[in-house]
C-alpha positions in Angstrom: 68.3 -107.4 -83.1 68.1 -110.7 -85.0 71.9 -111.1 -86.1 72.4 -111.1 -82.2 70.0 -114.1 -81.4 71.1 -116.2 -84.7 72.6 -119.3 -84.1 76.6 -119.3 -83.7 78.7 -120.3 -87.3 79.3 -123.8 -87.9 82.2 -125.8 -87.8 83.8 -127.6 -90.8 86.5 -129.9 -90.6 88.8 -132.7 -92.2 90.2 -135.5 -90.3 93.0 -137.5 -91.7 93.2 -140.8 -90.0 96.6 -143.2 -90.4 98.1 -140.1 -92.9 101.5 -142.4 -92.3 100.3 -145.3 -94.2 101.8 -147.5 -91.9 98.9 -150.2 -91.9 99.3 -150.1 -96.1 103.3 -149.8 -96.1 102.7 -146.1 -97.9 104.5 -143.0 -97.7 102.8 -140.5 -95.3 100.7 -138.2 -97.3 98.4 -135.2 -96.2 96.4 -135.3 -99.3 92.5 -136.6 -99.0 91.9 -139.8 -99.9 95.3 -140.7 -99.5 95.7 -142.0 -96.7 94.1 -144.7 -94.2 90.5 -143.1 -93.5 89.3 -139.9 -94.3 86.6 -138.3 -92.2 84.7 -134.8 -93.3 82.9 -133.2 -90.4 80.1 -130.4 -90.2 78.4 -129.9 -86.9 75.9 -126.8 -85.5 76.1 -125.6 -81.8 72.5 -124.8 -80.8 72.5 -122.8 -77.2 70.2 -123.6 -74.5 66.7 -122.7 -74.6 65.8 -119.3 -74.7 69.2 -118.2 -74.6 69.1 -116.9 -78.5 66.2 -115.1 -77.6 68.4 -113.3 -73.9 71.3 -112.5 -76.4 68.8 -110.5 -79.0 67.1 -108.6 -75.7 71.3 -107.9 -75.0 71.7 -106.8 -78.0 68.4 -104.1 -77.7 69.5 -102.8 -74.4 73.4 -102.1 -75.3 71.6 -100.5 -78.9 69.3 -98.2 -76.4 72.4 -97.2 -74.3 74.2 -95.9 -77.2 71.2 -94.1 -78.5 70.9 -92.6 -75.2 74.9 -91.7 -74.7 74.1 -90.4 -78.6 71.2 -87.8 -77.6 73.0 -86.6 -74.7 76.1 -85.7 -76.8 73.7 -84.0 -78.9 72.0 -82.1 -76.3 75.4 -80.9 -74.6 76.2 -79.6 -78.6 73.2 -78.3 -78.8 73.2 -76.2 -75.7 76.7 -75.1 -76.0 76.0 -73.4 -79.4 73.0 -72.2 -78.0 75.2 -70.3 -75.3 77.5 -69.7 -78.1 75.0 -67.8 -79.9 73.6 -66.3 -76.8 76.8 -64.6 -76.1 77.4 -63.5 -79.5 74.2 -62.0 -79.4 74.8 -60.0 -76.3 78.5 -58.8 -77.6 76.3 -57.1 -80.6 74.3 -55.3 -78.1 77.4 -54.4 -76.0 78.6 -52.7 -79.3 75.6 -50.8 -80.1 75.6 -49.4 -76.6 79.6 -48.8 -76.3 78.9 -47.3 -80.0 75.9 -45.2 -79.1 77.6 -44.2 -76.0 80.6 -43.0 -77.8 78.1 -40.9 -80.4 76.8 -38.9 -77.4 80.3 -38.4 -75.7 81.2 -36.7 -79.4 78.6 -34.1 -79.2 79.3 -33.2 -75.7 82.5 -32.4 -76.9 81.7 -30.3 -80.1 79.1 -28.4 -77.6 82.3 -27.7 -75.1 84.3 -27.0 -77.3 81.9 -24.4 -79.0 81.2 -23.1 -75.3 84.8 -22.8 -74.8 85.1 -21.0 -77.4 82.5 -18.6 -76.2 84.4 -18.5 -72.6 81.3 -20.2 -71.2 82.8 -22.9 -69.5 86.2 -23.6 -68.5 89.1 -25.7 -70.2 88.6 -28.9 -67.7 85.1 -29.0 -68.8 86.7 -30.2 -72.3 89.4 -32.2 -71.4 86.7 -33.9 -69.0 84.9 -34.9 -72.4 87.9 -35.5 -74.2 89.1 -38.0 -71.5 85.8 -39.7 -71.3 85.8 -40.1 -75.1 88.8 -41.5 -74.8 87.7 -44.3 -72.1 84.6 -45.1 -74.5 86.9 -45.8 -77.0 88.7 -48.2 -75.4 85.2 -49.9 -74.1 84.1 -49.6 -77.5 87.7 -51.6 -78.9 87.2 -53.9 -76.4 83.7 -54.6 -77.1 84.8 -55.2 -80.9 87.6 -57.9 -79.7 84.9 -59.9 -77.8 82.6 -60.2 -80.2 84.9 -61.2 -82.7 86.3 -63.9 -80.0 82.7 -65.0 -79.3 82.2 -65.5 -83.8 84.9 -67.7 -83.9 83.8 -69.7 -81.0 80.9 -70.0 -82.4 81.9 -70.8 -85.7 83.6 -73.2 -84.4 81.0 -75.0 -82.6 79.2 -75.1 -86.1 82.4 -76.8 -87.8 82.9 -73.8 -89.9 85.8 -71.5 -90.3 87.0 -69.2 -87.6 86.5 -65.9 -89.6 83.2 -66.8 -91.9 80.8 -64.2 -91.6 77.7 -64.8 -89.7 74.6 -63.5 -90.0 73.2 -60.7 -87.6 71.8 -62.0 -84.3 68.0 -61.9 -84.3 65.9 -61.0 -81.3 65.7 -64.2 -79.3 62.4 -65.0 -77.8 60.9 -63.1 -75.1 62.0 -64.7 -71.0 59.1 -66.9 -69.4 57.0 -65.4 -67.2 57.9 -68.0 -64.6 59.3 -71.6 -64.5 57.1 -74.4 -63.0 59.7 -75.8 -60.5 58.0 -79.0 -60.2 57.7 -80.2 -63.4 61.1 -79.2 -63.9 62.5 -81.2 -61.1 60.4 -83.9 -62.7 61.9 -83.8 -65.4 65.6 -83.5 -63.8 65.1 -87.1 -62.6 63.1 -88.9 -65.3 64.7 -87.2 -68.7 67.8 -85.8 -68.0 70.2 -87.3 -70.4 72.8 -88.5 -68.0 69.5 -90.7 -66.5 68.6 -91.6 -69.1 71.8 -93.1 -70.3 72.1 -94.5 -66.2 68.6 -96.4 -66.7 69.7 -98.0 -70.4 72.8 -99.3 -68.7 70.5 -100.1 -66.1 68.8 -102.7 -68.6 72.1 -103.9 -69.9 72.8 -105.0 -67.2 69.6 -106.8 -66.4 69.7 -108.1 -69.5 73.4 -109.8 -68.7 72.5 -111.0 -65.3 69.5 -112.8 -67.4 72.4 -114.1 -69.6 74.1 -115.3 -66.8 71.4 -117.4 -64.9 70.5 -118.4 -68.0 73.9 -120.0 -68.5 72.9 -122.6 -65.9 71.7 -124.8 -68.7 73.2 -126.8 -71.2 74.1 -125.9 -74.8 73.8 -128.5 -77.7 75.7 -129.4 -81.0 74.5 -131.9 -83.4 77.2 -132.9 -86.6 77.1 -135.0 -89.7 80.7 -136.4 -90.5 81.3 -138.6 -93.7 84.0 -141.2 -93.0 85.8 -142.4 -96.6 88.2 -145.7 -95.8 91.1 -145.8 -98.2 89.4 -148.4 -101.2 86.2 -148.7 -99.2 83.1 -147.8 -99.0 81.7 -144.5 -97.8 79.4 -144.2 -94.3 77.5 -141.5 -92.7 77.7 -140.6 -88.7 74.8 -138.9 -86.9 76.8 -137.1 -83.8 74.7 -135.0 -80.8 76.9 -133.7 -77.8 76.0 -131.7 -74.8 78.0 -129.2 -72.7 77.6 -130.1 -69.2 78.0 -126.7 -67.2 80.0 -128.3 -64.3 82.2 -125.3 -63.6 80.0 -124.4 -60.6 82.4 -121.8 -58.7 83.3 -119.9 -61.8 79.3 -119.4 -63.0 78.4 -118.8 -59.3 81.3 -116.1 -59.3 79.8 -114.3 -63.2 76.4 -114.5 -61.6 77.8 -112.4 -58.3 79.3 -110.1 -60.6 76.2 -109.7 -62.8 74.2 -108.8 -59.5 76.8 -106.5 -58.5 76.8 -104.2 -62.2 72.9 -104.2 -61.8 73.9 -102.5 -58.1 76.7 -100.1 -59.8 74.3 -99.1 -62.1 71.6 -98.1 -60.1 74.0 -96.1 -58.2 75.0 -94.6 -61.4 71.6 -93.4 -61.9 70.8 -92.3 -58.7 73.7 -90.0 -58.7 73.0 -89.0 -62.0 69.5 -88.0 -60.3 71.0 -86.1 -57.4 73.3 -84.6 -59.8 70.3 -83.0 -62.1 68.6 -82.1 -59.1 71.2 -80.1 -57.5 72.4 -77.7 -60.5 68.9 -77.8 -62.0 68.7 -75.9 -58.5 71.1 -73.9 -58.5 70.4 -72.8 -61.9 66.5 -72.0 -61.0 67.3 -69.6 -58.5 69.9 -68.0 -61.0 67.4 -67.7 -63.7 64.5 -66.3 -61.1 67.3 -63.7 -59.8 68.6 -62.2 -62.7 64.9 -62.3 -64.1 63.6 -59.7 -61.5 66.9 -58.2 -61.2 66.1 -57.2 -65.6 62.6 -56.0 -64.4 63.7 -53.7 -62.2 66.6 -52.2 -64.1 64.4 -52.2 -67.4 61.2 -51.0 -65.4 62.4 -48.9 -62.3 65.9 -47.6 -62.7 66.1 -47.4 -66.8 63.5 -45.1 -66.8 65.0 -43.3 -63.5 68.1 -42.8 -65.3 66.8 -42.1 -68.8 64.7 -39.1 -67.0 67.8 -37.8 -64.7 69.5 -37.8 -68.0 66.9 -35.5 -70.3 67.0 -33.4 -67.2 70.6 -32.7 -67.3 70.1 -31.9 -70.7 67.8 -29.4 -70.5 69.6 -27.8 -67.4 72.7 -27.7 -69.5 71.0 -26.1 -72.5 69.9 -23.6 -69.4 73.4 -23.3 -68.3 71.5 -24.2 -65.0 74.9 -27.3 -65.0 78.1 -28.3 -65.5 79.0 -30.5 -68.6 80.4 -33.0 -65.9 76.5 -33.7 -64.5 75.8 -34.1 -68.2 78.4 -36.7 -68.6 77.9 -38.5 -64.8 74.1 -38.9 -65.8 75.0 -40.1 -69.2 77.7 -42.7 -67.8 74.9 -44.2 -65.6 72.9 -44.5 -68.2 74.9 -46.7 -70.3 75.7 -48.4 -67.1 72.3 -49.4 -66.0 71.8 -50.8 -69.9 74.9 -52.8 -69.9 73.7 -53.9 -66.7 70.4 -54.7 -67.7 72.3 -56.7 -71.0 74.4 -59.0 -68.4 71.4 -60.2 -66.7 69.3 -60.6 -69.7 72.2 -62.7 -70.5 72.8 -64.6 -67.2 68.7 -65.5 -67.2 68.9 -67.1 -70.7 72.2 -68.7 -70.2 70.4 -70.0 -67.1 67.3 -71.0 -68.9 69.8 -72.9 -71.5 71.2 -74.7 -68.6 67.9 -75.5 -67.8 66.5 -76.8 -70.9 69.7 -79.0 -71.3 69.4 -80.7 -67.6 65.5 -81.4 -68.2 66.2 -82.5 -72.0 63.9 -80.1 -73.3 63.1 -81.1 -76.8 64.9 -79.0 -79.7 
């Protein structure tokens, strides 16, 4: 930051002396050389030492705040598309299920209908189906609408039209086996991106109260005029001043307040600390829940219900049950994956979360 510590502008000026003419009984005049004396005046402030060298250390730390505030607006962007995407992805799935779901419920009924037919099962086992096919609709429309609402949203996020087309989700990676909660709580406090925006104001303001002590010595100036008497001859004048900081009170009262922003800012950061800490939390023990709350759907009761479903299947093509068991073990089913979906969902939101509080790199 060199522009910051370069020395201040100088000053130029013209100095008409006697511009009445009264000592030479002429008219006034404003032009140069026209009057009694002209003077022309250049002169340089130099600050006080080291104070050039303070203002290009300012200059670094307010640059390294605003590269900080910059990465964690990019990380928020960053995880909200990544949430975006995440529930776009799962509305895809909720379609293929409501979808697949609705495929079944259509066979049940041309089977009914054929066993009505045949007087082999009674009218309400029909309308049963009918009504259920019905309801899956619905689920199915409704599953449509969402993921349409969750494109846009998305599209959004990626400055691009509401209705462009995007391309089909892919498989996102598989869920960590576990999360090593004390690195990540590490990381909560050191690079969260709220700290470490807290710690760069942290040195902009160290860097200021630096300033301000530093502001106990005296700045200099040193000038050149040329002074050009009306029909005379020309001199040169050498001129050096000093500013005398007097103004005790007032620079007592900047250094107080430059003590008292290095407090605030600490503050800042600490709750920006506790902050992190807490939700990173919170949002560890979400992840870990709906993590073994998707093993034991996809590993215990998927299976469970996937069997109790072929059963009723083949007891039906036994006429050993009714087409409502068929349709009760096919509902749970589709329940138990749907509810498997929401806390695959919930677990990578979480991890999300989590990768954005610990500013995981992207």
């Amino acid at each position: 930051m060199v522009p910051a510590g370069a020395l201040p502008d100088p000053t130029v000026g013209v100095e008409l002396m006697d511009f009445g003419n009264a000592m030479r009984n002429r008219s006034a005049s404003l032009v140069p050389g026209q009057v009694g004396e002209t003077r022309y005046q250049i002169s340089q402030p130099l600050p006080g030492w080291g104070k050039r060298e303070l203002a290009s250390r300012a200059a670094e730390a307010r640059a390294g705040q605003a590269a900080a505030t910059r990465d964690a607006t990019w990380t928020e962007l960053v995880a909200r598309i990544e949430a975006a995407w995440l529930r776009y992805y799962v509305a895809g799935r909720e379609l293929a299920l409501s979808q697949q779901g609705l495929t079944l419920l259509q066979r049940l009924e041309e089977l009914s209908l054929k066993r009505f037919e045949l007087g082999l099962v009674p009218q309400q086992a029909v309308l049963r189906t009918q009504r259920e096919i019905t309801a899956q609709r619905v689920a199915l429309l409704e599953a449509e609408q969402r993921s349409k609402g969750l494109a846009a949203a998305l599209n959004g996020l990626l400055a691009r039209p509401p209705q462009a087309p995007l391309a089909a989700p892919s498989e996102p990676p598989p869920l960590p086996e576990r999360l090593d909660a004390a690195a990540l709580f590490d990381a909560a406090r050191t690079r969260n991106p709220e700290v470490q925006t807290s710690t760069a104001g942290i040195e902009v303001a160290r860097a200021e109260r630096e300033r301000t002590y530093q502001d106990r010595l005296p700045d200099f100036s040193v000038g050149l005029r040329n002074d050009r008497p009306y029909e005379g001859k020309s001199s040169w004048a050498l001129m050096f001043e000093v500013m005398v900081p007097l103004q005790q009170a007032s620079r007592r009262a900047r250094e107080r307040e430059a003590e008292y922003m290095i407090t605030a800012a600490e503050a800042r950061r600490a709750d920006a600390q506790a902050r992190a800490s807490g939700e990173l939390g919170r949002l560890w023990s979400a992840f870990a829940s709906n993590r073994d709350s998707l093993r034991l759907l996809e590993r215990t009761l998927l299976p469970q219900a996937i069997a109790t479903r072929d059963a009723a299947r083949a007891a039906l093509a036994n006429g050993k049950v009714d087409f409502d068991s068929v349709i009760e073990a096919e509902r749970q089913l589709i329940d138990i994956r749907t509810r498997a979906l929401q806390a695959e969902q919930d677990a990578r939101l979480a991890l999300v979360e989590i990768e954005r509080i610990t500013g995981a790199p992207k």
